[in-house]
N, CA and C atoms as an extended XYZ file, in Angstrom:
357
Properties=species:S:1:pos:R:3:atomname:S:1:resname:S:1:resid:I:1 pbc="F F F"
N        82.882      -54.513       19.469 N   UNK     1
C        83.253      -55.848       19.039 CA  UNK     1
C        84.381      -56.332       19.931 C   UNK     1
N        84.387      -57.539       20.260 N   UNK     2
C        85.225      -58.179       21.079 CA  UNK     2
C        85.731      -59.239       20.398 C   UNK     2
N        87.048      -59.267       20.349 N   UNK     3
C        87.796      -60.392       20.036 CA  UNK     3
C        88.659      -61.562       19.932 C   UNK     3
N        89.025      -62.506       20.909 N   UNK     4
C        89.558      -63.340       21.763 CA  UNK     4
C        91.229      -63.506       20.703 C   UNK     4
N        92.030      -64.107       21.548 N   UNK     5
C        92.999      -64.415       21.260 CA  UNK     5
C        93.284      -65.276       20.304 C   UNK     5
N        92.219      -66.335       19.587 N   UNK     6
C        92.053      -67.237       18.623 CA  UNK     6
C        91.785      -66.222       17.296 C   UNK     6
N        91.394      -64.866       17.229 N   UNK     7
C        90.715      -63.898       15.823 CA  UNK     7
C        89.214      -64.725       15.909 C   UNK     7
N        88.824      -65.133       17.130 N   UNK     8
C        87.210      -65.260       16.830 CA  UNK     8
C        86.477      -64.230       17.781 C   UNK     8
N        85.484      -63.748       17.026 N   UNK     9
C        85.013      -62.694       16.914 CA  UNK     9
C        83.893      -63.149       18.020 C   UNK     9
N        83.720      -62.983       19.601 N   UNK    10
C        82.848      -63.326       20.525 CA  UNK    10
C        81.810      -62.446       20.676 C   UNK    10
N        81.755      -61.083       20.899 N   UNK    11
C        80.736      -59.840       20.989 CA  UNK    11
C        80.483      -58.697       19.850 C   UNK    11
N        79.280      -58.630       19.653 N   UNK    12
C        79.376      -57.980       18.427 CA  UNK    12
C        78.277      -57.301       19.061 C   UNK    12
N        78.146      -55.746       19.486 N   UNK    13
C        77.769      -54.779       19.340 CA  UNK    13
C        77.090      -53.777       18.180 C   UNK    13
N        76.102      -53.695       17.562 N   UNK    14
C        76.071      -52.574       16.647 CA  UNK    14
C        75.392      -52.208       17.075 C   UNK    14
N        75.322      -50.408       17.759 N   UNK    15
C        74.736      -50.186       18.192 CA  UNK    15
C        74.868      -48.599       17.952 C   UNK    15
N        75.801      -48.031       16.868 N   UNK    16
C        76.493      -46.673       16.702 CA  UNK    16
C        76.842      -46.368       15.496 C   UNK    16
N        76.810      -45.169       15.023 N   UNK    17
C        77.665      -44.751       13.878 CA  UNK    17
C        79.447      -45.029       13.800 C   UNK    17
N        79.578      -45.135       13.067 N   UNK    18
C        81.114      -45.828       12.761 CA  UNK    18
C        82.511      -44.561       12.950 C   UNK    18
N        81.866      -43.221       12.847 N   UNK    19
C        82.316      -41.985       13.109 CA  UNK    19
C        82.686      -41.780       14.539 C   UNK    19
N        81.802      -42.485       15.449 N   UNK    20
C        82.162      -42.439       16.793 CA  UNK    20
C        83.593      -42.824       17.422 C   UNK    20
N        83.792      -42.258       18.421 N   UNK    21
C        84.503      -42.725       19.436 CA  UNK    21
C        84.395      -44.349       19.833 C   UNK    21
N        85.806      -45.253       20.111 N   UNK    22
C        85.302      -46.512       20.156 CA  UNK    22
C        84.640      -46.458       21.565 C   UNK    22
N        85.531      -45.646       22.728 N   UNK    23
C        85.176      -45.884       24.244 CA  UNK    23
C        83.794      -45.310       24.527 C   UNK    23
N        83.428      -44.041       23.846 N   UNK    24
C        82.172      -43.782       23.970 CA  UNK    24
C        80.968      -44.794       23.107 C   UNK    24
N        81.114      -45.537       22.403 N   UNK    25
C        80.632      -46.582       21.858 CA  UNK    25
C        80.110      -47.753       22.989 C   UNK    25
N        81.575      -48.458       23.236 N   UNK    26
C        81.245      -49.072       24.389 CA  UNK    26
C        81.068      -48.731       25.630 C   UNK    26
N        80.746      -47.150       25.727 N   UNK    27
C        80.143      -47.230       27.542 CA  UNK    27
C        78.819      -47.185       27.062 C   UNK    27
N        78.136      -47.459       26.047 N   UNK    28
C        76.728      -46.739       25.443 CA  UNK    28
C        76.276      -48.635       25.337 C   UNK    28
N        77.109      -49.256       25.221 N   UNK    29
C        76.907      -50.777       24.357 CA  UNK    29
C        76.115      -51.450       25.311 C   UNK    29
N        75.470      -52.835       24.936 N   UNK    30
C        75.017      -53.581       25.842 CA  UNK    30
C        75.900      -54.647       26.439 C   UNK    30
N        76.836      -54.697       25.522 N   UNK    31
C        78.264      -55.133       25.911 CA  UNK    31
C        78.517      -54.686       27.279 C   UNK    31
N        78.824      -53.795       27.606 N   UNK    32
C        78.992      -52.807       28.777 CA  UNK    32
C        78.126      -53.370       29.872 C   UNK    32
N        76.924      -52.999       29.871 N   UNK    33
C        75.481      -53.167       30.648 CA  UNK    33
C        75.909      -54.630       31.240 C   UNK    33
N        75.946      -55.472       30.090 N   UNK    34
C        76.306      -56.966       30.649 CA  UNK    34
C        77.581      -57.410       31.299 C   UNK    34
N        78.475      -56.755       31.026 N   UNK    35
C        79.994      -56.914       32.081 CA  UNK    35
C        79.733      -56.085       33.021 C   UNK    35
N        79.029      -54.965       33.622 N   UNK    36
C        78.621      -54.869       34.533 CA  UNK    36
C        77.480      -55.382       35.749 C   UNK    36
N        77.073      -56.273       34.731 N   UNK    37
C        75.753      -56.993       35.649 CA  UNK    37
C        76.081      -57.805       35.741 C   UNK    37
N        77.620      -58.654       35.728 N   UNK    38
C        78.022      -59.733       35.759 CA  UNK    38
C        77.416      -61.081       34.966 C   UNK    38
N        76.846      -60.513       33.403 N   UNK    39
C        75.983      -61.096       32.576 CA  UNK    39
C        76.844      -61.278       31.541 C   UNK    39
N        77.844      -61.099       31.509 N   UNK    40
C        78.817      -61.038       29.794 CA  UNK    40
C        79.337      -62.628       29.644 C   UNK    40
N        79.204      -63.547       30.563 N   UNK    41
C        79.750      -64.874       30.781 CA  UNK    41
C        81.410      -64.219       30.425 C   UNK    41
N        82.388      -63.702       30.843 N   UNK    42
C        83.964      -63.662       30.893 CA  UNK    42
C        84.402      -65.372       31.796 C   UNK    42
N        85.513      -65.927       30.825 N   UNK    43
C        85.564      -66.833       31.635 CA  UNK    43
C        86.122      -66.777       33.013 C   UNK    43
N        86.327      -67.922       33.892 N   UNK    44
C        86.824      -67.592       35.153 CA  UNK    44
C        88.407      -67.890       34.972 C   UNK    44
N        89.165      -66.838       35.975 N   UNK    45
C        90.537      -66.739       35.842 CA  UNK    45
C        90.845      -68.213       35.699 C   UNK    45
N        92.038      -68.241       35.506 N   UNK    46
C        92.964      -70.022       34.760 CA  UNK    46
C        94.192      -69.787       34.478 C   UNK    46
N        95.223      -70.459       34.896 N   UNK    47
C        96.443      -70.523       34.777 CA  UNK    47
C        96.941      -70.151       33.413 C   UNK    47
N        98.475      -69.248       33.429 N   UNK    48
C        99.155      -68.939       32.370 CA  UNK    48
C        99.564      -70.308       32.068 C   UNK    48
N        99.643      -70.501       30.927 N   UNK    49
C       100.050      -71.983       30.320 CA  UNK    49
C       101.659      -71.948       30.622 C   UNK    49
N       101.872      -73.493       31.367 N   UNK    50
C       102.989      -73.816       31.833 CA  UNK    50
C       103.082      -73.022       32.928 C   UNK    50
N       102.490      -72.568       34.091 N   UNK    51
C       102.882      -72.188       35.008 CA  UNK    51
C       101.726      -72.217       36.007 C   UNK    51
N       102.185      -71.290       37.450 N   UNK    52
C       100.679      -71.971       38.832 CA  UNK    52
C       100.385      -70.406       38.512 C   UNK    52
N       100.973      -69.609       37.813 N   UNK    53
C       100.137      -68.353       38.207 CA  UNK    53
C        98.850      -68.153       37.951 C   UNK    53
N        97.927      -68.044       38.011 N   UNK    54
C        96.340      -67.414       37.751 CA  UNK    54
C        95.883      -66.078       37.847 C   UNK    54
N        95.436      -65.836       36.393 N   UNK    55
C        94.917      -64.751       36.345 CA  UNK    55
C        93.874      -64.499       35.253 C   UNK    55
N        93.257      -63.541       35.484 N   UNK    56
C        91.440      -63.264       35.463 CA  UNK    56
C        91.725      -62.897       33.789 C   UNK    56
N        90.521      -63.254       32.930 N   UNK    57
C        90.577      -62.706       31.676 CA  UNK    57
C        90.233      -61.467       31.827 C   UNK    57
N        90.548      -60.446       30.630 N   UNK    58
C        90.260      -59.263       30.547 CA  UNK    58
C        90.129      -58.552       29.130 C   UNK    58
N        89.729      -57.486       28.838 N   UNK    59
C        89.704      -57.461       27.921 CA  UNK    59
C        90.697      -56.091       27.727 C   UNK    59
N        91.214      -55.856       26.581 N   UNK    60
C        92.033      -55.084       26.152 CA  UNK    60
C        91.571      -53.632       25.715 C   UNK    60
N        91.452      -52.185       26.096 N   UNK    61
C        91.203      -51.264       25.434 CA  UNK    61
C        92.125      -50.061       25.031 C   UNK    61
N        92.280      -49.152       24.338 N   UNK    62
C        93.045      -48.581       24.334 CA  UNK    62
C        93.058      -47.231       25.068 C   UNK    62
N        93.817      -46.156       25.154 N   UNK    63
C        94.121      -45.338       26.051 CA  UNK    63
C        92.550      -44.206       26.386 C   UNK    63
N        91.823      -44.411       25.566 N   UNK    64
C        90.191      -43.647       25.706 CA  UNK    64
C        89.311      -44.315       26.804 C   UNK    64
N        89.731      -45.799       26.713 N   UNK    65
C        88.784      -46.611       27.896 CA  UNK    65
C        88.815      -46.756       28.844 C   UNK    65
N        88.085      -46.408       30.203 N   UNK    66
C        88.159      -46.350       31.794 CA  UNK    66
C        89.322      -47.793       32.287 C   UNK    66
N        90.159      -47.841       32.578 N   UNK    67
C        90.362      -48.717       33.621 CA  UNK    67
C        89.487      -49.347       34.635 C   UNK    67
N        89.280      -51.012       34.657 N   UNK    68
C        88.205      -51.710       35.303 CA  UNK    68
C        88.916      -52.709       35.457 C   UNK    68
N        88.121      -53.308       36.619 N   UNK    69
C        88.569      -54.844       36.785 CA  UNK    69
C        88.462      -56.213       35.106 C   UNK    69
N        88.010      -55.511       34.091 N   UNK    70
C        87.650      -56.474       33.742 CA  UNK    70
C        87.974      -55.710       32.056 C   UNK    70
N        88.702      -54.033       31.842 N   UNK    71
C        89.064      -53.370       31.291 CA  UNK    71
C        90.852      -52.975       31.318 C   UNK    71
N        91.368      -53.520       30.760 N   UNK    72
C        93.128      -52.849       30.403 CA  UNK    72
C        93.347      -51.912       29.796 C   UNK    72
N        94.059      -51.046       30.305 N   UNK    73
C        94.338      -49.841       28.949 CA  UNK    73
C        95.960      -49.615       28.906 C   UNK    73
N        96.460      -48.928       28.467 N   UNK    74
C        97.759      -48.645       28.334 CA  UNK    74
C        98.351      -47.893       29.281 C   UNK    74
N        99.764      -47.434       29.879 N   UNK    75
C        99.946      -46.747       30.407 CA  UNK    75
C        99.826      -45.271       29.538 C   UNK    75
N        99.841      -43.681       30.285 N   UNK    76
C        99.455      -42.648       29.392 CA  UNK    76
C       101.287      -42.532       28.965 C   UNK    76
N       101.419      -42.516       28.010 N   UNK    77
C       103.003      -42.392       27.297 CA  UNK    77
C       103.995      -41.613       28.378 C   UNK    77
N       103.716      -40.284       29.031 N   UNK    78
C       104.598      -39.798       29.580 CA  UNK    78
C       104.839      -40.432       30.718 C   UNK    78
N       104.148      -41.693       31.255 N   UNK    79
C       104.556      -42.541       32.434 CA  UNK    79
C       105.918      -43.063       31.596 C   UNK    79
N       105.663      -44.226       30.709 N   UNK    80
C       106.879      -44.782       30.278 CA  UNK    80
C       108.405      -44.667       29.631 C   UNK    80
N       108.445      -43.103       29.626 N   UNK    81
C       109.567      -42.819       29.291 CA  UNK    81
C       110.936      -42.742       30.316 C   UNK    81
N       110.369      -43.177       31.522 N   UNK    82
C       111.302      -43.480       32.307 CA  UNK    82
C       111.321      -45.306       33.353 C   UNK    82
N       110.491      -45.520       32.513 N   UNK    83
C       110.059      -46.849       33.814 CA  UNK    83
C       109.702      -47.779       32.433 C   UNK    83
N       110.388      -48.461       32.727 N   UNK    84
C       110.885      -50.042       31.659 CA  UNK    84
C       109.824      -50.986       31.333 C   UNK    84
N       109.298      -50.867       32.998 N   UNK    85
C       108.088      -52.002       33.251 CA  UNK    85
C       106.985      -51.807       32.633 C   UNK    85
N       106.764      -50.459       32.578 N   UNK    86
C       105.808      -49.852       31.633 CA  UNK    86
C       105.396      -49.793       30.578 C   UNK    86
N       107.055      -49.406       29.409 N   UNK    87
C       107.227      -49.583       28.150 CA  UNK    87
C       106.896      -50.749       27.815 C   UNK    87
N       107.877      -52.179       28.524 N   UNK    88
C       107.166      -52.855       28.073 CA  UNK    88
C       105.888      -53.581       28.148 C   UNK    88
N       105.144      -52.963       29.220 N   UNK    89
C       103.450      -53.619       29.380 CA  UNK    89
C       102.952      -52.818       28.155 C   UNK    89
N       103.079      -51.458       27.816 N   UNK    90
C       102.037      -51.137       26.698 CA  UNK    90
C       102.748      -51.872       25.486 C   UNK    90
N       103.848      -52.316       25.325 N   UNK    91
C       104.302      -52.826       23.949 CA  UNK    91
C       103.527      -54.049       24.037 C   UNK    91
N       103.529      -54.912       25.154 N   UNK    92
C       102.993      -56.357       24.715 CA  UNK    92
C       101.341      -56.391       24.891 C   UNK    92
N       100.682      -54.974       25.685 N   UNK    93
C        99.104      -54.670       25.553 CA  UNK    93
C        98.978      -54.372       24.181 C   UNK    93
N        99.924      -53.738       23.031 N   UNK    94
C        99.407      -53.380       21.951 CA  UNK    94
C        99.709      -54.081       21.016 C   UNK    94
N       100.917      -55.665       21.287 N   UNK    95
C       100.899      -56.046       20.534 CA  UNK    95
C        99.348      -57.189       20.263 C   UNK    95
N        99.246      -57.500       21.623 N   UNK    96
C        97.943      -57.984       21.894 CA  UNK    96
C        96.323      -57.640       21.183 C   UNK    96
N        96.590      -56.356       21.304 N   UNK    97
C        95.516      -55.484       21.141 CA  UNK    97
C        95.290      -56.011       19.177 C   UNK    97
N        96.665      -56.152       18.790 N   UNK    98
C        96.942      -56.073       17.456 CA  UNK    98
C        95.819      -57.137       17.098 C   UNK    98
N        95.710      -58.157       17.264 N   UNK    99
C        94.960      -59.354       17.637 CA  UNK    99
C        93.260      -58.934       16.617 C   UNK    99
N        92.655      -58.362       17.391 N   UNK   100
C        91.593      -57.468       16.980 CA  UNK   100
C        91.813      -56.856       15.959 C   UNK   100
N        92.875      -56.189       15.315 N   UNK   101
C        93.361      -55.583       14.106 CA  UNK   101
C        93.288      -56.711       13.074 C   UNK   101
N        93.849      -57.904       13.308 N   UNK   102
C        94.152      -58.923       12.386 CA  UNK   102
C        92.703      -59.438       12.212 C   UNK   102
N        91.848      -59.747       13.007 N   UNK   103
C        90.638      -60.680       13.081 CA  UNK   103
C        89.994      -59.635       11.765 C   UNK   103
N        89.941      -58.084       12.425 N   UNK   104
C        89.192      -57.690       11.337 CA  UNK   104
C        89.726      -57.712        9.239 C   UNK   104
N        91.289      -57.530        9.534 N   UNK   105
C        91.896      -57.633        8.152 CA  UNK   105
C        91.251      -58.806        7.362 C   UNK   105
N        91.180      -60.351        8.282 N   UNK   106
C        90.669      -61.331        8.025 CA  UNK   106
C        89.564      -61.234        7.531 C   UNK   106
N        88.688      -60.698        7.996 N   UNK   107
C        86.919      -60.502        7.780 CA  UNK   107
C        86.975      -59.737        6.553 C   UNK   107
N        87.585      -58.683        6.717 N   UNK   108
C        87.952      -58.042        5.324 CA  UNK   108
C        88.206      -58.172        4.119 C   UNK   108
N        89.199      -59.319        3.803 N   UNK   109
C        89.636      -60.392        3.261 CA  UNK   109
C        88.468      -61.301        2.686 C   UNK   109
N        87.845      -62.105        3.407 N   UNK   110
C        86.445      -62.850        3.054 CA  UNK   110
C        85.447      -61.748        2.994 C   UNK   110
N        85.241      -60.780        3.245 N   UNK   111
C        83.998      -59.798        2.702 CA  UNK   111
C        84.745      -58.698        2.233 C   UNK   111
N        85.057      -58.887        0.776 N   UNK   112
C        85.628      -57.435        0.603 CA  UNK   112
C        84.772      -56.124        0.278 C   UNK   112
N        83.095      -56.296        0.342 N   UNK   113
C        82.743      -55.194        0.217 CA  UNK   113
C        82.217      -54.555        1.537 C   UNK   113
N        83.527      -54.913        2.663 N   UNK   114
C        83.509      -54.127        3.623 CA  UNK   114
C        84.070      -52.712        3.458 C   UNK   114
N        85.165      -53.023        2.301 N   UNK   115
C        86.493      -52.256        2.459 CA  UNK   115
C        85.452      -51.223        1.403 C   UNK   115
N        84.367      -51.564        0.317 N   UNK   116
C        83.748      -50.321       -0.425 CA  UNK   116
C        83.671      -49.344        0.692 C   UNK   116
N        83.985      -48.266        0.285 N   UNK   117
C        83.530      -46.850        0.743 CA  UNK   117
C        82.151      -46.813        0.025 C   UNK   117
N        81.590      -46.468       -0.914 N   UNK   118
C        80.489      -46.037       -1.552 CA  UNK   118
C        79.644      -47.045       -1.266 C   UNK   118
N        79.245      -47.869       -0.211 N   UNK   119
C        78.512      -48.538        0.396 CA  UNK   119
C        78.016      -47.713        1.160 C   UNK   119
């Protein structure tokens, strides 16, 4: 599942048991297949708001997922205990990441018999 910066829910994958691994999930996904065939429509890079810089969308994964042009992951923790720049890229990748956390609480919220277990 993919989830944009608005909590709207753009890619939806089911394609796995819920027990799985997320990264082994998505190298298995068609999600995958299509950001590699240059088929996923990602939009084209566009300026940080209020400024000339430009840069490419991407999507956010956490420390299980390959690094890609088109994949972020965190630094591995024992990088950042000495390098600042670091600490704070995984703090603002995970606050980011959080993003996806909230979209689903939301969904949760309007379908609460997500949250049944005995489903």
């Amino acid at each position: 599942i993919i989830v944009d910066a608005r909590y709207m829910f753009v890619a939806i994958d089911v394609g796995s048991y819920g027990r799985e691994e997320n990264a082994r999930i998505f190298s298995k996904s068609v999600i995958k297949r299509k950001i590699n065939n240059g088929n996923f429509n990602i939009p084209s890079p566009s300026n940080i708001p209020d400024t000339n810089i430009i840069q490419p969308h991407v999507i956010l994964g956490d420390e299980a997922f390959s690094l890609t042009k088109t994949m972020m992951k965190p630094y591995p923790q024992n990088q950042t205990t000495h390098d600042e720049t670091k600490a704070v890229y995984n703090y603002r990748h995970s606050r980011a990441r959080g993003t996806s956390e909230n979209a689903f609480g939301i969904l949760c919220q309007y379908f609460r018999i997500v949250n049944n277990p005995e489903i």
